[in-house]
C-alpha positions, -999 to 999 in steps of 0.1 A, spaced: -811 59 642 -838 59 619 -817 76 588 -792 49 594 -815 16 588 -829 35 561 -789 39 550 -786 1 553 -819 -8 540 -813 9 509 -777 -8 502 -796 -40 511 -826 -36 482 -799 -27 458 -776 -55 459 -777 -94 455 -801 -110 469 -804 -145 467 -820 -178 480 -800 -207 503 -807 -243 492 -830 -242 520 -848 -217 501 -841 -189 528 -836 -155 521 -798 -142 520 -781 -111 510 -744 -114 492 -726 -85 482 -696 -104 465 -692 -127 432 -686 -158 438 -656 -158 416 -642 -131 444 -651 -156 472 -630 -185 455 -602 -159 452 -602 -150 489 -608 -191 495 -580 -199 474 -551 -177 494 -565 -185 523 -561 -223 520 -529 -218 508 -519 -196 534 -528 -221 558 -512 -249 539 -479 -233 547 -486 -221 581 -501 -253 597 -484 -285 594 -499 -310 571 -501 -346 575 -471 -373 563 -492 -398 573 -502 -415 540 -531 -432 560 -548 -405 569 -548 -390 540 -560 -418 522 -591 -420 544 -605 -387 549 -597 -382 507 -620 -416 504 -650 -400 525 -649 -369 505 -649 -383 469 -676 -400 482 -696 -367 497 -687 -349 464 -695 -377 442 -731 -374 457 -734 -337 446 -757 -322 416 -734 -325 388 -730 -287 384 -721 -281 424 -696 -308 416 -678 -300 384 -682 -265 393 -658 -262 418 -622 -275 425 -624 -295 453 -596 -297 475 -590 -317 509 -558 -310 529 -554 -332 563 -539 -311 592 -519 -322 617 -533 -307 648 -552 -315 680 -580 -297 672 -616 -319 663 -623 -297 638 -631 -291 598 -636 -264 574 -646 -259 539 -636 -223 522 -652 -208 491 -640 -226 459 -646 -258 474 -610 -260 495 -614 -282 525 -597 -287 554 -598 -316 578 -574 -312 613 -564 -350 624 -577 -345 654 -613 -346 643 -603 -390 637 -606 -389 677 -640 -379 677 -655 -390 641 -649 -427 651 -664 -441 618 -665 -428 580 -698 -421 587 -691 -398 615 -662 -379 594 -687 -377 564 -712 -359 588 -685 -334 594 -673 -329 557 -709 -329 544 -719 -304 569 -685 -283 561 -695 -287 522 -729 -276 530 -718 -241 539 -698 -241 505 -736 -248 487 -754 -224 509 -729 -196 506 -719 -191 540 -691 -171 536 -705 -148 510 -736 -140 535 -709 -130 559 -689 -114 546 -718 -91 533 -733 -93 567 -702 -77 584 -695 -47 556 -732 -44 560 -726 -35 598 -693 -15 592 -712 6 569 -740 14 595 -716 22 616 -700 44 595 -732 64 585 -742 67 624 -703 85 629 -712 108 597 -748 113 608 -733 125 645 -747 96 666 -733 98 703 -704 72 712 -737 60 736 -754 48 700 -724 38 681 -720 14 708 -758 3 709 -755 -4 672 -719 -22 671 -736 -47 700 -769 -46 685 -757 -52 653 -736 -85 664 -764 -99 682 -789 -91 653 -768 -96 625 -738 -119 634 -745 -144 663 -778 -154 654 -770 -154 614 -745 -177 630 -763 -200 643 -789 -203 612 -756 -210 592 -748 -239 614 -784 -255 618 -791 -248 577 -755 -264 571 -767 -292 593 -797 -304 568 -779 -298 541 -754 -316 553 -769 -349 568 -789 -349 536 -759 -352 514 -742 -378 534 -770 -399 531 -773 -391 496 -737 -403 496 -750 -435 509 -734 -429 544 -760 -437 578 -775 -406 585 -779 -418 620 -738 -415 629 -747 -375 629 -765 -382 658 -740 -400 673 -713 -379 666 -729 -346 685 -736 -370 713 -696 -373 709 -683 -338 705 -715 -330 738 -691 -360 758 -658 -344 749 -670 -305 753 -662 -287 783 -690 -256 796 -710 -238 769 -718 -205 774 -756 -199 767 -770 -205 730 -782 -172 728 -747 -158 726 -734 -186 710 -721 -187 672 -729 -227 668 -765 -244 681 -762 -265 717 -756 -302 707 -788 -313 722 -809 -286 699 -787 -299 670 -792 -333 678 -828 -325 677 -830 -311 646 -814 -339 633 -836 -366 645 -864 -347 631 -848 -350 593 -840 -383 601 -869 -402 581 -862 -384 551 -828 -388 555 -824 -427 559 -850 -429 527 -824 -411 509 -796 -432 521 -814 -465 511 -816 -447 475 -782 -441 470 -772 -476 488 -801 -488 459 -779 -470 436 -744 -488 442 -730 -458 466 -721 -482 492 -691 -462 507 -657 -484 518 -638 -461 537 -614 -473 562 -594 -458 589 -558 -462 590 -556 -477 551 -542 -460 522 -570 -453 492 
């Protein structure tokens, strides 16, 4: 066992390592130029497999609520990426943002974001795994497991320890990375909405939504996202800092105007 954290260890010092906007430590194996590849045919595999939205309305909306999120980016996380928003039409309350800035909004998510500032929680949040490099960090997260594994099989580790290190690995490496994904894309993200001039507060009020509509959880410490009520925590601890940043940008003129169910 030892040889093989030594293995991964090794591989670990010699690649990238890197620093989140949170100033946390992460490890990325891959250029980012290779992440917006994989984003790219991703999102455009999905744009042909999952129906997208006639409804000009909709799109109009959620297209108004990001401009307004990406608007209140650094100027070189802005103009450095092509930002993209597709609208879904689906059931599911969900979003997602890919490497290369491609984001995806399901319709359904309009049932639970009740406001723009609830939707710009969501899409900030979804952005905020684009800044922090998410994807990258898991992606080099999971090869870092498969090749642990790998070095057990060649070292002759028993089937006994190839499965202590596949489970050990996912609850050490993968779950709880996770979860540190979601709760850093969660500051980053209620920051930049208010940066965007949206209320901070609606973040709140939209976990208390998605806690309403969401059926039993299993325990957080085998869960990939954070319970509501610990996110909701977090949040109302950033919330001072937050609401001082939204009163800059609203200082500034970003006074966001986005309307459900009208065409931008």
């Amino acid at each position: 066992m030892k040889q093989v954290f030594l293995i991964i260890l090794t591989i670990t010092f010699l690649t990238g390592c890197t620093t989140s906007p949170t100033n946390r430590r992460q490890v990325v194996l891959y250029s980012e130029s290779d992440m917006a590849r994989q984003g790219e045919q991703a999102y455009r595999e999905m744009q042909t497999e999952i129906p997208v939205t006639t409804d000009n309305r909709e799109t109009g909306y959620v297209q108004c609520v990001a401009d307004y999120v990406i608007e209140a980016l650094e100027p070189a996380q802005r103009d450095s990426v092509d930002w993209e928003v597709t609208v879904f039409d689906s059931e599911q309350a969900n979003a997602f943002a890919l490497p290369g800035g491609k984001i995806g909004v399901y319709n359904g998510l309009l049932d639970v974001a009740y406001n723009q500032h609830q939707l710009a929680a969501v899409m900030a949040h979804e952005v905020g795994h684009v800044l922090a490099n998410h994807s990258n960090e898991r992606a080099s997260r999971s090869a870092l497991r498969n090749v642990g594994i790998a070095a057990a099989r060649i070292l002759g580790a028993s089937d006994t320890t190839l499965q202590t290190i596949d489970f050990g690995s996912q609850l050490g490496l993968t779950l709880p990375f996770n979860r540190t994904q979601e709760s850093e894309a969660d500051a980053i993200g209620v920051m930049l909405m208010a940066n965007a001039g949206f209320d901070p507060e609606q973040s709140i009020a939209l976990w208390e939504n998605m806690s309403a509509d969401g059926g039993p959880r299993s325990p957080e410490f085998l869960s990939t996202h954070p319970s509501p009520d610990s996110r909701i925590g977090a949040l109302r601890d950033m919330m001072k800092q937050a609401n001082a940043l939204q009163q800059q940008a609203i200082a500034r003129g970003m006074v966001p105007d986005c309307v459900p169910g009208l065409a931008n």
